[in-house]
LUMTI-311777 format. One record per residue (C-alpha): x, y, z; residue in three letters; residue number from 1; chain. Coordinates in steps of 0.25 Angstrom, whole numbers, plus 5000, padded with zeros to 4 digits. Each point is the difference from the previous one (the first is absolute). Example, Ala and Ser with C-alpha at 12.3 -4.5 7.8 and 13.67 -1.06 7.14 Angstrom:
px / py / pz / residu / num / chaine
5049 / 4982 / 5031 / ALA / 1 / A $
5006 / 5014 / 4998 / SER / 2 / A $
***
This chain:
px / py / pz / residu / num / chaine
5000 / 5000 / 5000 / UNK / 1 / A $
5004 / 5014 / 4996 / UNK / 2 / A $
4996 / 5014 / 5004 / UNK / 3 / A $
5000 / 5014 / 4994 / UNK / 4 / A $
5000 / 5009 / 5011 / UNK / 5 / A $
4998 / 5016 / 4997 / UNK / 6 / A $
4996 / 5013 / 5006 / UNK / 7 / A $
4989 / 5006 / 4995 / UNK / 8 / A $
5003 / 5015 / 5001 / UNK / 9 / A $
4986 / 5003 / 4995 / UNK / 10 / A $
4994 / 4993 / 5011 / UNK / 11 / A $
5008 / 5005 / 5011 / UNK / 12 / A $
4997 / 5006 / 5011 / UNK / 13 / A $
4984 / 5000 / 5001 / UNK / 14 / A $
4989 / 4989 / 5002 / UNK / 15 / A $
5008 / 4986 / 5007 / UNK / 16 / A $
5013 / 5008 / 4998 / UNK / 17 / A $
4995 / 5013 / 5007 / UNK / 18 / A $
5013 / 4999 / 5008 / UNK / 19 / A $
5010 / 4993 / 4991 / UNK / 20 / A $
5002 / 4993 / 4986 / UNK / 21 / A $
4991 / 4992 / 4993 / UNK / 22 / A $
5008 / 4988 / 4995 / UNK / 23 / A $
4995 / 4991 / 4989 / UNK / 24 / A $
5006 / 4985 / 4998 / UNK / 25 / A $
4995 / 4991 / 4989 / UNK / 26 / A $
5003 / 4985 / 5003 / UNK / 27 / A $
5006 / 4994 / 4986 / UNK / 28 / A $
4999 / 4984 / 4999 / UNK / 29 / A $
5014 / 5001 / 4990 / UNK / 30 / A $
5010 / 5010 / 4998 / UNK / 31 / A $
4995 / 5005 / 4985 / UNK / 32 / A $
4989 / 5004 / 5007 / UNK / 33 / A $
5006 / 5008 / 5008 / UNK / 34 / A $
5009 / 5006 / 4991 / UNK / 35 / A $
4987 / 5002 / 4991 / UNK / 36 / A $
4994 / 5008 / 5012 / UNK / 37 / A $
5013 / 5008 / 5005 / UNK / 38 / A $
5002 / 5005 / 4986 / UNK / 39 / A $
4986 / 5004 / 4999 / UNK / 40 / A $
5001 / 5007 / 5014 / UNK / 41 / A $
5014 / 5007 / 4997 / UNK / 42 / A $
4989 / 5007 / 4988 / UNK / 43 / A $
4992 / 5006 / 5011 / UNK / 44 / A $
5004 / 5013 / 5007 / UNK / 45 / A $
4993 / 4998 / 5011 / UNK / 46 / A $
5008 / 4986 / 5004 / UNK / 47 / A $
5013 / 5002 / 5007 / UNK / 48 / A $
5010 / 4991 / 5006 / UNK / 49 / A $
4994 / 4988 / 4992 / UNK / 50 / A $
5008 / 4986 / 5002 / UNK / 51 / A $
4999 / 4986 / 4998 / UNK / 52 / A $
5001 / 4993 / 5013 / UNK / 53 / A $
4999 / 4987 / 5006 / UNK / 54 / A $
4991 / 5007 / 5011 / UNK / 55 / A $
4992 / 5009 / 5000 / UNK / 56 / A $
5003 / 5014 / 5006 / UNK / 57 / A $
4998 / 5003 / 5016 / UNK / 58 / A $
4994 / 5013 / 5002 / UNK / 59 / A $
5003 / 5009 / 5012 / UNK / 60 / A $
4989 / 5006 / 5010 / UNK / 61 / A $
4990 / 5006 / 4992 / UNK / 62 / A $
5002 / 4993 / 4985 / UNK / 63 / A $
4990 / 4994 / 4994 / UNK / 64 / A $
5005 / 4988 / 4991 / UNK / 65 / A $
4990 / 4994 / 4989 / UNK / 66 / A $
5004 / 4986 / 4997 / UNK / 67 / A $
4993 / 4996 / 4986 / UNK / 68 / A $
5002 / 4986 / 4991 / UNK / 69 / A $
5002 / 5004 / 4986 / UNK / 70 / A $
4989 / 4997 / 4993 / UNK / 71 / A $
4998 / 4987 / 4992 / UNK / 72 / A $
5001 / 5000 / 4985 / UNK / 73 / A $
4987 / 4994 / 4993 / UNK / 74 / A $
5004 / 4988 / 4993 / UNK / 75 / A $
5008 / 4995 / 5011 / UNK / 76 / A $
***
């Protein structure tokens, strides 16, 4: 299992990341999946510090981490 863990700068600071940042990890079944993802995410402006990890990423006090599956394809 992989994950793409990023900051979304948008996000910040307001709603579950009132007090903090709001981090985004995408668990990837195989690596090409995440490399699929992290070059769509380095396209964003609003994704920072984004990196495929074996984990994903703690938070500190106040941070507000969104864990998502990428989705399935159809056909698959």
């Amino acid at each position: 299992m992989f994950y793409v863990n990023m900051n979304d700068h948008f996000m910040s600071g307001w709603g579950g990341a009132a007090r903090g940042r709001s981090i985004l990890c995408i668990a990837c079944d195989t690596l090409e999946q995440a490399e699929a993802i992290e070059a769509a995410a380095h396209r964003r402006d609003e994704m920072h510090y984004i990196t495929i990890a074996d984990k994903p990423r703690r938070g500190r006090s106040g941070d507000h981490i969104s864990l998502r599956q990428k989705p399935r394809q159809r056909g698959f």
